[in-house]
C-alpha positions as CSV (number, residue, x, y, z in Angstrom):
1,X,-116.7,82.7,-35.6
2,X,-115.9,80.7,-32.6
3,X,-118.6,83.8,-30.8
4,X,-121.0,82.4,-32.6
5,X,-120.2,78.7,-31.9
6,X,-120.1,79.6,-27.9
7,X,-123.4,78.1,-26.9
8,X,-122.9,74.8,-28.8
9,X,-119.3,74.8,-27.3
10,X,-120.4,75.3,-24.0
11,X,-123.3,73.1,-23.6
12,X,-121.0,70.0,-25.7
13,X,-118.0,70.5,-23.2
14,X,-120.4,70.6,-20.2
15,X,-122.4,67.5,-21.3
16,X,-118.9,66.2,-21.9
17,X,-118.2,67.0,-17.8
18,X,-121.8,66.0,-16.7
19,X,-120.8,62.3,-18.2
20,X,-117.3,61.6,-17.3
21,X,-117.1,63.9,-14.0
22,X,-113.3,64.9,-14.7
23,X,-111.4,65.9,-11.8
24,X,-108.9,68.8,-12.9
25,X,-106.6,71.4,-11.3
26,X,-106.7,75.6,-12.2
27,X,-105.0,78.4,-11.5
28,X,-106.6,81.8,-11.5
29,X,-105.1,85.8,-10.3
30,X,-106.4,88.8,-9.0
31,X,-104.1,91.2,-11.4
32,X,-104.5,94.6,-9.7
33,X,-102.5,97.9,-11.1
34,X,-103.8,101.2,-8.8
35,X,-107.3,100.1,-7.2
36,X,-108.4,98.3,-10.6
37,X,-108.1,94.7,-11.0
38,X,-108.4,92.9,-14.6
39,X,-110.9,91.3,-16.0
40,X,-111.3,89.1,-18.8
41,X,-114.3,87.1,-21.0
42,X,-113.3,84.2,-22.6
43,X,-114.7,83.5,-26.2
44,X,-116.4,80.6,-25.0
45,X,-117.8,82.0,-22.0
46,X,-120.4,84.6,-20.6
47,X,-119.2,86.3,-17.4
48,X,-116.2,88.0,-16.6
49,X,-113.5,86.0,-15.1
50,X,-109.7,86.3,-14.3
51,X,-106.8,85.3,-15.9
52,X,-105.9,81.6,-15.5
53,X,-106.6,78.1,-16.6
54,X,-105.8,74.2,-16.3
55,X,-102.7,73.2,-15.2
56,X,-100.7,70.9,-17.4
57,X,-99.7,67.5,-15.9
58,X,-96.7,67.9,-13.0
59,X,-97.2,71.6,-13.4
60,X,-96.7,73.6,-10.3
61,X,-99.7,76.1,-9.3
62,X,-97.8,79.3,-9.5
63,X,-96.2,78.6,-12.6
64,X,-99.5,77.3,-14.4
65,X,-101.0,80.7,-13.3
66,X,-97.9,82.5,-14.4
67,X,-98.4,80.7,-18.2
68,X,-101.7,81.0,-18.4
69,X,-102.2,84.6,-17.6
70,X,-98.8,85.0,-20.3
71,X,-101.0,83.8,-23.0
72,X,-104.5,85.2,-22.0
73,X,-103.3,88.6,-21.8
74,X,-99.5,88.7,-22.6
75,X,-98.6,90.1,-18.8
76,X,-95.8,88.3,-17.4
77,X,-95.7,88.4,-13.8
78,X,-93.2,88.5,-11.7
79,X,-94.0,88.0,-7.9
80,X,-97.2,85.8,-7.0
81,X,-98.8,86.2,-3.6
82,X,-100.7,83.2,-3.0
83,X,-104.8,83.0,-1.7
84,X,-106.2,80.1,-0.3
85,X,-107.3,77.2,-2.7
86,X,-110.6,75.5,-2.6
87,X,-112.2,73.0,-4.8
88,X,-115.5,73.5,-6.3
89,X,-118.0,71.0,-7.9
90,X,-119.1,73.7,-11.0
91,X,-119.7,72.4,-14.1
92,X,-120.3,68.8,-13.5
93,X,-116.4,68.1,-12.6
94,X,-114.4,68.4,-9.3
95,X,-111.9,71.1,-9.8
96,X,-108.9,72.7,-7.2
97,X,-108.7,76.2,-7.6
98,X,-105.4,77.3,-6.8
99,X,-105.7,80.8,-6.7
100,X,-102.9,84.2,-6.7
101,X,-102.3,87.8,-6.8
102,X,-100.3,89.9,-8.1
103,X,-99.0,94.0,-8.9
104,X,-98.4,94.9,-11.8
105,X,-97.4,99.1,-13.0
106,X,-98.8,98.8,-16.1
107,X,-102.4,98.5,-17.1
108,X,-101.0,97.1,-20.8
109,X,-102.1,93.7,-22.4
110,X,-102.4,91.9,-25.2
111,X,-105.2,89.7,-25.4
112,X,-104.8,86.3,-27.3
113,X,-107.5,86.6,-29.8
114,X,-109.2,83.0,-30.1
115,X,-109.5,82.8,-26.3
116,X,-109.9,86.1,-25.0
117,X,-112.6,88.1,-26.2
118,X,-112.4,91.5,-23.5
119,X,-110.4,92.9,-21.1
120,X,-111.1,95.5,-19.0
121,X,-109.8,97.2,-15.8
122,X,-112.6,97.3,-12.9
123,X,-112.3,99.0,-9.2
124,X,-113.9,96.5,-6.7
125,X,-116.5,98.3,-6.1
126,X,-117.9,98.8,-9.8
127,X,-117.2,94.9,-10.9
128,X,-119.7,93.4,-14.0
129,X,-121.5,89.9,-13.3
130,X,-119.2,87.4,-12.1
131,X,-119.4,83.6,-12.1
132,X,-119.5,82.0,-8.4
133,X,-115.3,80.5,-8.9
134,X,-114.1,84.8,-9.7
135,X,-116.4,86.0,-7.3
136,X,-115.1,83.7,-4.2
137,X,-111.2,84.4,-5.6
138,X,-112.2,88.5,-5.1
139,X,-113.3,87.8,-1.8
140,X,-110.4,85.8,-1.0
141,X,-108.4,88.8,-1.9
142,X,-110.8,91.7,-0.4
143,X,-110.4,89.9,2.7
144,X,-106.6,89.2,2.6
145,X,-106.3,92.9,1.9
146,X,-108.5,94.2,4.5
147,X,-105.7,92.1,6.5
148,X,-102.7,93.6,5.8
């Protein structure tokens, strides 16, 4: 139901944004098992993107990306390895991106159903259309791992 709804969703919460101009705070993580990384679509979105979300008031970065990935896709990490942040003006808000990687042995998940529509593993170099926030976080992390 709420597939059907996604264009009136999106357009009401970004006329909502293009009017108030919130300024918010996200966490998002590069969850890589092997050479895949994972990948989600959101019910009320169009391109892939990675697991994360808003923070909650007085929430710390790490442990807003640690919740939000728990209920997106029921992985509970255990070690984060933080990327650089950056704020970005998509959307019609101002919004710090904190972003995160992480290892995980196990390419299991359980997607929560009313936000999460797909999940899928994808190697770098064989990643589906991205939106401009996942694509800068998996350069972030291409060139932190070229790095090391």
């Amino acid at each position: 139901m709420i597939k059907l709804l996604r264009p009136i969703i999106l357009f009401a919460m970004r006329s909502l944004w293009y009017i108030t101009r919130p300024v918010t705070s996200g966490a998002k993580v590069v969850i890589i098992c092997g050479d895949e990384i994972l990948l989600i679509k959101t019910t009320y979105g169009y391109a892939y993107s990675l697991p994360g979300g808003c923070l909650k008031k007085n929430e710390l970065p790490e442990e807003g990306a640690k919740r939000e990935t728990l209920e997106e896709v029921g992985i509970e990490l255990k070690k984060l390895l933080p990327l650089p942040s950056f704020v970005t003006f998509e959307e019609y808000k101002k919004d710090t991106v904190y972003s995160f990687y992480s290892y995980v042995s196990s390419k299991e998940y359980t997607l929560d159903r009313f936000e999460i529509d797909v999940a899928k593993w994808h190697t770098l170099d064989n990643l589906p259309p991205l939106g401009k926030v996942t694509t800068k976080i998996i350069k972030l992390y291409k060139d932190t791992a070229s790095n090391k």
